[in-house]
MARGUFI-863475 format. One record per atom (N, C-alpha, C, CB): residue number from 1; atom name; x negated, y negated, z. Coordinates in steps of 0.2 Angstrom, whole numbers, plus 5000, padded with zeros to 4 digits. Each point is the difference from the previous one (the first is absolute). Glycine has a CB too. Layout:
# residues N
<site num="NUM" atomo="CA" c1="X" c2="Y" c3="Z"/>
...
END
This chain:
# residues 87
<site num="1" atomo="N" c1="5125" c2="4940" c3="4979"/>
<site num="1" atomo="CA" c1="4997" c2="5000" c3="4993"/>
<site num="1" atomo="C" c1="4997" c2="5007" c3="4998"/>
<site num="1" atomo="CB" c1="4997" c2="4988" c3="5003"/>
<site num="2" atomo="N" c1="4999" c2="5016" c3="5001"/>
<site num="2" atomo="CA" c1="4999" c2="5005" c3="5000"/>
<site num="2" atomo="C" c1="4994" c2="5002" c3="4995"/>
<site num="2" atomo="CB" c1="5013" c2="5000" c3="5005"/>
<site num="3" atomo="N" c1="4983" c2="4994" c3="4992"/>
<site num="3" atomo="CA" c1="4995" c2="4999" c3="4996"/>
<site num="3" atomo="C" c1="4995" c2="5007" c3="5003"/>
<site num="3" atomo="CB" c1="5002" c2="4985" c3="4998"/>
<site num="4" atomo="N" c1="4995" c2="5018" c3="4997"/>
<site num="4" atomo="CA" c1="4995" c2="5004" c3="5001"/>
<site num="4" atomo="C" c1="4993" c2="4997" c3="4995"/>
<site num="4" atomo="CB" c1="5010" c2="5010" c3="5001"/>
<site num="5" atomo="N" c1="4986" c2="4989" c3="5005"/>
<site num="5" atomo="CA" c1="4994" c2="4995" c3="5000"/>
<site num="5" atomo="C" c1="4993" c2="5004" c3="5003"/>
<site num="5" atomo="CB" c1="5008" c2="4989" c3="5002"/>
<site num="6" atomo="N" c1="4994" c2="5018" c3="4998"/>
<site num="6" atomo="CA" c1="4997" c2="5006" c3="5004"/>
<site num="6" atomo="C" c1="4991" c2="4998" c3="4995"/>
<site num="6" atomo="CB" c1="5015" c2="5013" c3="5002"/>
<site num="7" atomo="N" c1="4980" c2="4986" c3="5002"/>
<site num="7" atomo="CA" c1="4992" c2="4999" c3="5000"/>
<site num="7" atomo="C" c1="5000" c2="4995" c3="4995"/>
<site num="7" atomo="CB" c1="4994" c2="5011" c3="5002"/>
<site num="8" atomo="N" c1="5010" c2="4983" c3="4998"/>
<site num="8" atomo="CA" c1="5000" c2="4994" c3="4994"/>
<site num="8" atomo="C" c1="4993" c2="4996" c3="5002"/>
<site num="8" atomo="CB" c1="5016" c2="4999" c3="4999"/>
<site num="9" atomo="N" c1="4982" c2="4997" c3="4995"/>
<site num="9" atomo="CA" c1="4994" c2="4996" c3="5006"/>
<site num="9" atomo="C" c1="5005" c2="4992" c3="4998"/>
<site num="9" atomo="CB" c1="4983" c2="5006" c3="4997"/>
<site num="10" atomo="N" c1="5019" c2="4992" c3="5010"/>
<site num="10" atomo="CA" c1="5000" c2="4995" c3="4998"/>
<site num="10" atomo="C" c1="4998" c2="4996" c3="5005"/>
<site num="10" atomo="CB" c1="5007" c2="5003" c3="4994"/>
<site num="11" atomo="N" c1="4985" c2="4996" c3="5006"/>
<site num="11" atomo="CA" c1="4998" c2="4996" c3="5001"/>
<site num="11" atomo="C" c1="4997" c2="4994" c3="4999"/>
<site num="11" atomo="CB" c1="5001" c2="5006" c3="5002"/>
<site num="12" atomo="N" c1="5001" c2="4991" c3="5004"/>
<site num="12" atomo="CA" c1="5001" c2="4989" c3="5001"/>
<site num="12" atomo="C" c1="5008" c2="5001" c3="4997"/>
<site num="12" atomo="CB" c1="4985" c2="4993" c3="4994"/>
<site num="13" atomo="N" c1="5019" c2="5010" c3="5002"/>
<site num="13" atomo="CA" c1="5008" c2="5000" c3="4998"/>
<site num="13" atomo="C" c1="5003" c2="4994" c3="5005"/>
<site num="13" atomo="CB" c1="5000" c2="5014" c3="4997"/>
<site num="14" atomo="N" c1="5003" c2="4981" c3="5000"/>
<site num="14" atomo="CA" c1="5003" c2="4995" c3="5004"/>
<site num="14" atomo="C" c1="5008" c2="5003" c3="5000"/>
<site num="14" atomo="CB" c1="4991" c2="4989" c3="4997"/>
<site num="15" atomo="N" c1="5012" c2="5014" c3="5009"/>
<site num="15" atomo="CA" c1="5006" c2="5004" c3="4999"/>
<site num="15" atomo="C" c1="5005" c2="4995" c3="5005"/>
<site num="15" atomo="CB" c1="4995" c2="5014" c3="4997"/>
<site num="16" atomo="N" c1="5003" c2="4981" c3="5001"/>
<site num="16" atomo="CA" c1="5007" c2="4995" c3="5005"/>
<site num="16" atomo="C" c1="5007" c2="5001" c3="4999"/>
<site num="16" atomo="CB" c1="4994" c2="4990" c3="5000"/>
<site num="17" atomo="N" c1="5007" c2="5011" c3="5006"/>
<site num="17" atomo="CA" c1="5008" c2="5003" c3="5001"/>
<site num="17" atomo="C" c1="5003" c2="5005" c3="4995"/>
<site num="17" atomo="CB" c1="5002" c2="4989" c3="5003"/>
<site num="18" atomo="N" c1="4993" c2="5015" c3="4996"/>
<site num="18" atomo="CA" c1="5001" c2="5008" c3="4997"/>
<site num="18" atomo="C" c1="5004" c2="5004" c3="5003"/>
<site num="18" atomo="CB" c1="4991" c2="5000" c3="4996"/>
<site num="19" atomo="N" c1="5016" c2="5003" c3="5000"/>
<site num="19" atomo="CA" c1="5005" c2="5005" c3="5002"/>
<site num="19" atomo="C" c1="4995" c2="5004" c3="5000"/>
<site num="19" atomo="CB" c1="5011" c2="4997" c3="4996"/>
<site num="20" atomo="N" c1="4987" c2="5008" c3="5009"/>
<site num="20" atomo="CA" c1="4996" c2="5007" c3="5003"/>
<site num="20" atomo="C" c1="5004" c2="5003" c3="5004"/>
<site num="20" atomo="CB" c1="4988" c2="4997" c3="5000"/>
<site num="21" atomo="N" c1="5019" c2="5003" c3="4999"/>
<site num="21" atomo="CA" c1="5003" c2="5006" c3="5004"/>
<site num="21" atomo="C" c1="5000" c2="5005" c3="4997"/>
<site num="21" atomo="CB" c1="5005" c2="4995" c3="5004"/>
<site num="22" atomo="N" c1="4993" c2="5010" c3="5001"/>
<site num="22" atomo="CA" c1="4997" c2="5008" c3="4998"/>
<site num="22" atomo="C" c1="4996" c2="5001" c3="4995"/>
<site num="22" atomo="CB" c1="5010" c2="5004" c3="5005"/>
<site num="23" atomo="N" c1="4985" c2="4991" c3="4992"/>
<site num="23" atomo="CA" c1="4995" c2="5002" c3="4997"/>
<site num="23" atomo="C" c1="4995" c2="5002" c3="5001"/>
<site num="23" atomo="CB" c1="5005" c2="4995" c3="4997"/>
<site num="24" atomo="N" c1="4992" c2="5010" c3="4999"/>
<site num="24" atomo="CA" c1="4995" c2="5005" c3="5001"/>
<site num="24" atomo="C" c1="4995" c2="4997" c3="4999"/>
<site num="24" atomo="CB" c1="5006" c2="5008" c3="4997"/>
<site num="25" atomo="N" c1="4990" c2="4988" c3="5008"/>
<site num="25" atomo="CA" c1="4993" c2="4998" c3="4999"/>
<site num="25" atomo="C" c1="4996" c2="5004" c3="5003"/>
<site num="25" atomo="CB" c1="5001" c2="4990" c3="4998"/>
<site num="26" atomo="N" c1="5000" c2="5016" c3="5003"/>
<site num="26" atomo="CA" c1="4995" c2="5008" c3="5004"/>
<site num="26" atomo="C" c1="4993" c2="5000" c3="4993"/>
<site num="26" atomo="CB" c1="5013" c2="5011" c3="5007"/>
<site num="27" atomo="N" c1="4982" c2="4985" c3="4999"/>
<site num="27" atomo="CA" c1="4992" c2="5002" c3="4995"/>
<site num="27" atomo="C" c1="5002" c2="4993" c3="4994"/>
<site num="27" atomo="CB" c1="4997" c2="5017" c3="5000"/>
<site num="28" atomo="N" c1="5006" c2="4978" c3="5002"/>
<site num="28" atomo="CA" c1="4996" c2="4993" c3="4996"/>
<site num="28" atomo="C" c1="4996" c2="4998" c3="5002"/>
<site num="28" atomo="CB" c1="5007" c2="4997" c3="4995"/>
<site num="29" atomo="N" c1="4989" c2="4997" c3="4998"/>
<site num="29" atomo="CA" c1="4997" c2="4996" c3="5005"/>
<site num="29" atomo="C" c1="5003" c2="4994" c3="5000"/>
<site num="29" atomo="CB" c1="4989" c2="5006" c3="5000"/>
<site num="30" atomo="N" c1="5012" c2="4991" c3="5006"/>
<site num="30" atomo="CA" c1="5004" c2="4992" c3="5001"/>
<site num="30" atomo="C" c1="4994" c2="4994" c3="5003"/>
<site num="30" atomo="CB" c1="5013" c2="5008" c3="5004"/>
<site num="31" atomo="N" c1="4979" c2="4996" c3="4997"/>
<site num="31" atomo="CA" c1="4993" c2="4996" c3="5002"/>
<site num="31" atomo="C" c1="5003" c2="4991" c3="4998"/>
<site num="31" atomo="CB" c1="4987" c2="5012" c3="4995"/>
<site num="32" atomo="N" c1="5013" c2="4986" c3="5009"/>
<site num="32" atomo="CA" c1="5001" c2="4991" c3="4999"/>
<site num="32" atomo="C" c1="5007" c2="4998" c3="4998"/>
<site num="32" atomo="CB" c1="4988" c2="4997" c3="4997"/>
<site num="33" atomo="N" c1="5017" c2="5006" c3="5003"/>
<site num="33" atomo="CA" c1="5005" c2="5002" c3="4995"/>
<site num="33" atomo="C" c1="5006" c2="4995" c3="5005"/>
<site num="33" atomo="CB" c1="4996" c2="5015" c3="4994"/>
<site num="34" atomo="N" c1="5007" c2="4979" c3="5003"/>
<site num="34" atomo="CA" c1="5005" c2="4996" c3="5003"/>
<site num="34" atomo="C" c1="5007" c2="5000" c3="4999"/>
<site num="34" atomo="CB" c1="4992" c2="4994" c3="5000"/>
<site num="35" atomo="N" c1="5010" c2="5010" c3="5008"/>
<site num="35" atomo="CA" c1="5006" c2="5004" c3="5002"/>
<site num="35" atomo="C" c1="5004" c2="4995" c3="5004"/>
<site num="35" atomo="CB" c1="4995" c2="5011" c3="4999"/>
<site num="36" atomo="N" c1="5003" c2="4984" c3="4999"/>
<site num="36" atomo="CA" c1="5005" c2="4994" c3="5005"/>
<site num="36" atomo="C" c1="5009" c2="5001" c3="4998"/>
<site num="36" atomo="CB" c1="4989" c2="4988" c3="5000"/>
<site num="37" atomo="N" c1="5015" c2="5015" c3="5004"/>
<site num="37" atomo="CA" c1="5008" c2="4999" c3="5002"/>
<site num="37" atomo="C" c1="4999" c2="5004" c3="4995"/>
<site num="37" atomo="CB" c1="5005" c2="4988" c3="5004"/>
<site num="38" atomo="N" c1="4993" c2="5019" c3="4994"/>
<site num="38" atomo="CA" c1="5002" c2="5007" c3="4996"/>
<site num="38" atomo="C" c1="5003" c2="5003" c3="5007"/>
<site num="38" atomo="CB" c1="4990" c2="5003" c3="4989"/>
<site num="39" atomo="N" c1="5014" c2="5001" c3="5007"/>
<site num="39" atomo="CA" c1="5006" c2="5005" c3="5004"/>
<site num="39" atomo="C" c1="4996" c2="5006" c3="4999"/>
<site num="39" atomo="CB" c1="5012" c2="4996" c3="4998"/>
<site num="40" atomo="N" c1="4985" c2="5007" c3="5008"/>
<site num="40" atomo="CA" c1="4996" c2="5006" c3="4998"/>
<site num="40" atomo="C" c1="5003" c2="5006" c3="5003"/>
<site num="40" atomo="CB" c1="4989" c2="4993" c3="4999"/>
<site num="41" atomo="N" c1="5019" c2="5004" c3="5002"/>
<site num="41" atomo="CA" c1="5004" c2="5003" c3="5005"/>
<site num="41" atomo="C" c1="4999" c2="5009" c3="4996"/>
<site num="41" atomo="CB" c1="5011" c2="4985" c3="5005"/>
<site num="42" atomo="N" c1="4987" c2="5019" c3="5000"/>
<site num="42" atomo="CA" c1="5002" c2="5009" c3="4997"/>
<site num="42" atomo="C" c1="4995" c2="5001" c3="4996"/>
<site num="42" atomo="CB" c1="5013" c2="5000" c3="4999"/>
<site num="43" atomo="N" c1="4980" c2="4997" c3="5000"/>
<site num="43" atomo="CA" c1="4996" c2="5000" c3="4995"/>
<site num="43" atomo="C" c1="4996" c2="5005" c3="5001"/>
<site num="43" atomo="CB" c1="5002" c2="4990" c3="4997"/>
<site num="44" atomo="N" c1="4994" c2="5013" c3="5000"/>
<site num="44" atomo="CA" c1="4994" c2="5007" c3="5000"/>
<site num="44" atomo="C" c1="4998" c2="4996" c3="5001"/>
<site num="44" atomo="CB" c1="4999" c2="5009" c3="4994"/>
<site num="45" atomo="N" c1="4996" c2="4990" c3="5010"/>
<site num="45" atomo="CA" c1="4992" c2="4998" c3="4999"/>
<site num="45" atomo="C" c1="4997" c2="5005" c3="5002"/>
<site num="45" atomo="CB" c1="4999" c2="4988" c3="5002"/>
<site num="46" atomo="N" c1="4999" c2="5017" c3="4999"/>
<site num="46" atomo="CA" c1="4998" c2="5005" c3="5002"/>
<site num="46" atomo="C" c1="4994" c2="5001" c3="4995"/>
<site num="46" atomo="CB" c1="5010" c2="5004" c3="5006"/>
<site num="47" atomo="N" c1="4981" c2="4995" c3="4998"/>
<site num="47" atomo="CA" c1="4996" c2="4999" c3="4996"/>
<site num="47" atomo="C" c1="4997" c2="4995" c3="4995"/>
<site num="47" atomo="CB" c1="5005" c2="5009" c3="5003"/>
<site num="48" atomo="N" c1="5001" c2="4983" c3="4996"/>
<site num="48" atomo="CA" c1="4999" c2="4994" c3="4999"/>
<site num="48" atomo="C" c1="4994" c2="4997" c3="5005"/>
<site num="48" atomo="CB" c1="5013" c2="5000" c3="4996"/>
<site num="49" atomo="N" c1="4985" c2="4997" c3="4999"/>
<site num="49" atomo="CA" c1="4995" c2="4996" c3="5001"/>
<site num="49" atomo="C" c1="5000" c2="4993" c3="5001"/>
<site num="49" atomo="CB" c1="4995" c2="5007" c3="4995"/>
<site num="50" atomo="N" c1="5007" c2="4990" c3="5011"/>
<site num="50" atomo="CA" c1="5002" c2="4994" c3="5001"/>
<site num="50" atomo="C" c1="4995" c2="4994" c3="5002"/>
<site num="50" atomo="CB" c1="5008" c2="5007" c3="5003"/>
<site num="51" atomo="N" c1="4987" c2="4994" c3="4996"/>
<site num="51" atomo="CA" c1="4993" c2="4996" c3="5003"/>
<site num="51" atomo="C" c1="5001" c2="4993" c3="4996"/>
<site num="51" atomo="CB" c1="4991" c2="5012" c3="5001"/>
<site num="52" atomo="N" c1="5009" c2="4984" c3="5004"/>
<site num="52" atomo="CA" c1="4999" c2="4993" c3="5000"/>
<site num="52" atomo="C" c1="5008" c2="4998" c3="4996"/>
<site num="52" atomo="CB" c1="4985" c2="4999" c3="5001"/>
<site num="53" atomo="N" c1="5020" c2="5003" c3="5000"/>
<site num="53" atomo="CA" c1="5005" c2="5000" c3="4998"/>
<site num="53" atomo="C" c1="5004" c2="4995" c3="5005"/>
<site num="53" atomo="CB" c1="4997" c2="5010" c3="4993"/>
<site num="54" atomo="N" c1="5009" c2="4985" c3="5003"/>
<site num="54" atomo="CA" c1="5002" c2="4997" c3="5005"/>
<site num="54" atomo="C" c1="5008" c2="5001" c3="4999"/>
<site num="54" atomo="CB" c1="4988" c2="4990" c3="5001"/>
<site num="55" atomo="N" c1="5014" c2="5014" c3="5007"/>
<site num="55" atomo="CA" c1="5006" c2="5002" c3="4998"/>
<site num="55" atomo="C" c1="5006" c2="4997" c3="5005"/>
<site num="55" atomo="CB" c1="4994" c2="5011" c3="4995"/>
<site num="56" atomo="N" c1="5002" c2="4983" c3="5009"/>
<site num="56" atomo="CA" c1="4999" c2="4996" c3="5005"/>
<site num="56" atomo="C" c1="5009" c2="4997" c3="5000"/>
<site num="56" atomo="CB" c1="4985" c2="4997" c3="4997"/>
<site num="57" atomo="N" c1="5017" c2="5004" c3="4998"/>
<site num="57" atomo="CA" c1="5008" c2="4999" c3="4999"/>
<site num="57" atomo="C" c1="5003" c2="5005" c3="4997"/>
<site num="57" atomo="CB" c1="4999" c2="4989" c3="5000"/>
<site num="58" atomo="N" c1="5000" c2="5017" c3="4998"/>
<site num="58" atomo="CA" c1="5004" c2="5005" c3="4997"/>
<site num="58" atomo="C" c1="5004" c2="5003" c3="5006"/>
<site num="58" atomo="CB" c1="4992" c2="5001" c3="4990"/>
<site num="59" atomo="N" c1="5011" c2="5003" c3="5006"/>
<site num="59" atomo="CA" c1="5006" c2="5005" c3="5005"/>
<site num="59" atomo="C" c1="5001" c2="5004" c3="5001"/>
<site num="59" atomo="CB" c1="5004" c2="4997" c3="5000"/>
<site num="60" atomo="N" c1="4991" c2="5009" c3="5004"/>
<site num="60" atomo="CA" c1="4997" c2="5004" c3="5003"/>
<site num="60" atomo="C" c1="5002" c2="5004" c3="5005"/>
<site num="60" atomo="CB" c1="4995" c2="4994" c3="4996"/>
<site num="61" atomo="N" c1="5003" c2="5012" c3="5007"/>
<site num="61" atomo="CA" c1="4999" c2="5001" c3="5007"/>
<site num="61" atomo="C" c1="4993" c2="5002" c3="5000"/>
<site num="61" atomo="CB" c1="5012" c2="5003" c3="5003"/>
<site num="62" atomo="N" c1="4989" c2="5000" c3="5004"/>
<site num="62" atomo="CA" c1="4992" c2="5000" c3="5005"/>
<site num="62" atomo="C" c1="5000" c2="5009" c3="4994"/>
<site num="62" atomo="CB" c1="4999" c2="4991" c3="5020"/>
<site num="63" atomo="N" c1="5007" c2="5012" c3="4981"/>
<site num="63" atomo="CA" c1="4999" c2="5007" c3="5000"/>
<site num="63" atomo="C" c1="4998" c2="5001" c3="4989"/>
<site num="63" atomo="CB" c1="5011" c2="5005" c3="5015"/>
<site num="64" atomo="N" c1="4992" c2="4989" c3="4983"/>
<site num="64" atomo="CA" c1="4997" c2="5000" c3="4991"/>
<site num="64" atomo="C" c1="4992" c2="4997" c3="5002"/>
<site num="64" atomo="CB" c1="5015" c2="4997" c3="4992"/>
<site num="65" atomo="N" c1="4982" c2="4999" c3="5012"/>
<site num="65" atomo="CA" c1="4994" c2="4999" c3="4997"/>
<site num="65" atomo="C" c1="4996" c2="5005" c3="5003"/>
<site num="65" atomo="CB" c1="5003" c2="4988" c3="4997"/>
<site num="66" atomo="N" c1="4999" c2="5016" c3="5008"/>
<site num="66" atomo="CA" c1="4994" c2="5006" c3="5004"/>
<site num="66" atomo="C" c1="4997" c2="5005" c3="4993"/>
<site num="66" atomo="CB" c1="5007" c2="5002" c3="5013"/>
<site num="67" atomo="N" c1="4996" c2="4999" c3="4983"/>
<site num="67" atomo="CA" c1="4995" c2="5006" c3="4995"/>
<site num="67" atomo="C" c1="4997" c2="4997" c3="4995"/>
<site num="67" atomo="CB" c1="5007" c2="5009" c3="5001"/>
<site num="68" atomo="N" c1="4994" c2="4984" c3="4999"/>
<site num="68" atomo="CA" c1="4993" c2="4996" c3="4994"/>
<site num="68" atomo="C" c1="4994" c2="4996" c3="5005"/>
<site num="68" atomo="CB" c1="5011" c2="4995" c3="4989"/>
<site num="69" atomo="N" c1="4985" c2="5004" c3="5007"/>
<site num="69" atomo="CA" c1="4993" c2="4998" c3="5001"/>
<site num="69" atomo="C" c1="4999" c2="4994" c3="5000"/>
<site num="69" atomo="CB" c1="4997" c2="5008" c3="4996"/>
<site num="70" atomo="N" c1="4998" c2="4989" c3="5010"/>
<site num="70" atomo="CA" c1="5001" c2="4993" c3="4997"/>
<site num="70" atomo="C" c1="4995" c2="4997" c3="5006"/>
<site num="70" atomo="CB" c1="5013" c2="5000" c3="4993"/>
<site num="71" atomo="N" c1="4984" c2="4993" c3="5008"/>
<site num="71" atomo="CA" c1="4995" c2="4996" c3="5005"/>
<site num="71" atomo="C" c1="5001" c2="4997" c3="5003"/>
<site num="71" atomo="CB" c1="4995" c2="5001" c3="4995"/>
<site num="72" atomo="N" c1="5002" c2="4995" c3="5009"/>
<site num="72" atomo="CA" c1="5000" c2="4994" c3="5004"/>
<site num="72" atomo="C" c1="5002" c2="4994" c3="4995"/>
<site num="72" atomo="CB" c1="4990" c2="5005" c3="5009"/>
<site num="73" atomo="N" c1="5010" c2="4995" c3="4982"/>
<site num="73" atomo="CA" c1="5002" c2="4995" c3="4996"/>
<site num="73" atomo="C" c1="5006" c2="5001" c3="5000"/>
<site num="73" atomo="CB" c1="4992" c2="4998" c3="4995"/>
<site num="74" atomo="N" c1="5010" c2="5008" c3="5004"/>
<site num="74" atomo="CA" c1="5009" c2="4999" c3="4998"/>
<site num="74" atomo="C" c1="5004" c2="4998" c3="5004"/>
<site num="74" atomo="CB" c1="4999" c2="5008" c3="4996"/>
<site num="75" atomo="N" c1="5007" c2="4987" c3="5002"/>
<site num="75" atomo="CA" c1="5003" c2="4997" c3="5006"/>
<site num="75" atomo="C" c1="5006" c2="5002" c3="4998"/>
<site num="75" atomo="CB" c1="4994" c2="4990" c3="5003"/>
<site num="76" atomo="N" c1="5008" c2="5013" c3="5006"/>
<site num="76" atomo="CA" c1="5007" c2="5005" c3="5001"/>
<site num="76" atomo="C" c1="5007" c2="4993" c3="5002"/>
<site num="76" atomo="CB" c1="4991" c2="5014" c3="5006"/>
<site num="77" atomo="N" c1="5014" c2="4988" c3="4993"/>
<site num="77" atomo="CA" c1="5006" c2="4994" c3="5005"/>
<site num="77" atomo="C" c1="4998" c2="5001" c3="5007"/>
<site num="77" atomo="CB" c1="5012" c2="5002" c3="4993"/>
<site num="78" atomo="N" c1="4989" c2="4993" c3="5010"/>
<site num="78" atomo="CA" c1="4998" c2="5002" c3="5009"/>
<site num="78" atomo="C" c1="5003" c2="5001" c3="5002"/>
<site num="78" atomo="CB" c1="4995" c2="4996" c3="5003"/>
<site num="79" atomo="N" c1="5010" c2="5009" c3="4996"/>
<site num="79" atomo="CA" c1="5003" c2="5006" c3="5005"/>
<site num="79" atomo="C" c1="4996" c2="5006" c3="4998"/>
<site num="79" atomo="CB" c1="5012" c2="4996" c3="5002"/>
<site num="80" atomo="N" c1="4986" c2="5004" c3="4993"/>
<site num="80" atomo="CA" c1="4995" c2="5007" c3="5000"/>
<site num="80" atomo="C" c1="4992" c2="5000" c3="4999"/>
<site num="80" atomo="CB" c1="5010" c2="5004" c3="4996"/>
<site num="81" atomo="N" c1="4989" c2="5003" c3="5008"/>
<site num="81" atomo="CA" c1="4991" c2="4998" c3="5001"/>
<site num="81" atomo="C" c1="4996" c2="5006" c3="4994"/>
<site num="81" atomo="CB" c1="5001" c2="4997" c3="5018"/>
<site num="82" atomo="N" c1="4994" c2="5002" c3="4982"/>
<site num="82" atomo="CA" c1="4995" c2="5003" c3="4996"/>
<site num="82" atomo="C" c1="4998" c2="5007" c3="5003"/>
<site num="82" atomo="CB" c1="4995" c2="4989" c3="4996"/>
<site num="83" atomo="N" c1="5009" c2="5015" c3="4999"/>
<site num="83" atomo="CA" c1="4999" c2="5008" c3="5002"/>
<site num="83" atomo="C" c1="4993" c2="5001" c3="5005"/>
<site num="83" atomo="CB" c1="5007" c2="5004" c3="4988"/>
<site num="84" atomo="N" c1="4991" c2="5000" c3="5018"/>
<site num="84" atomo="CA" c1="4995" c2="5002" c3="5002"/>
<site num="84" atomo="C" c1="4995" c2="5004" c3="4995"/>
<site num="84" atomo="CB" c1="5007" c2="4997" c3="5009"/>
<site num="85" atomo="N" c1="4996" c2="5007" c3="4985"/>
<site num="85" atomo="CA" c1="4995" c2="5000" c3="4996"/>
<site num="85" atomo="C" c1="4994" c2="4995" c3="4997"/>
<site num="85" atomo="CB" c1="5009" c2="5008" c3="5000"/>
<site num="86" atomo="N" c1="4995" c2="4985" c3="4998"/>
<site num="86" atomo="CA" c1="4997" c2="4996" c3="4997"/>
<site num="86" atomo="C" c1="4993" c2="4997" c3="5003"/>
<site num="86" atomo="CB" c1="5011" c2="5000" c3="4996"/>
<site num="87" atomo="N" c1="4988" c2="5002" c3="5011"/>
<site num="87" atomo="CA" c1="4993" c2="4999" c3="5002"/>
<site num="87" atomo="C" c1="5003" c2="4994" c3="5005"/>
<site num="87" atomo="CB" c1="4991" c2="5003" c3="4989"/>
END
């Protein structure tokens, strides 16, 4: 898709099954934002704000969700864990 969404706010945004390949969400905010079964395959998030976001079925790796931000609310796919930054 290749969508440029570079510091968008989209927060609470319901993005079910959103094409996000290689999109540029470096510095949005996605705060409560529903990413159930989005491809976030290749995506920036570098600097994304993920907080309480549920990405609990999207399609991901461990090495695209390490440079965004995000809590003990946000729910990751369980194969991947909550960067050690996130507290």
């Amino acid at each position: 898709m290749n969508a440029n969404l570079h510091s968008t706010n989209l927060l609470r945004a319901i993005l079910f099954r959103a094409d996000l390949v290689r999109a540029d969400l470096s510095g949005a905010d996605l705060m409560w934002a529903v990413l159930c079964e989005a491809d976030l395959s290749k995506a920036n998030l570098v600097g994304a704000t993920l907080t309480g976001a549920d990405l609990s079925t999207a399609s991901l790796t461990q090495e695209e969700i390490e440079p965004a931000s995000g809590d003990e609310n946000t729910q990751l796919p369980p194969d991947l864990n909550p960067p050690a930054h996130w507290g």
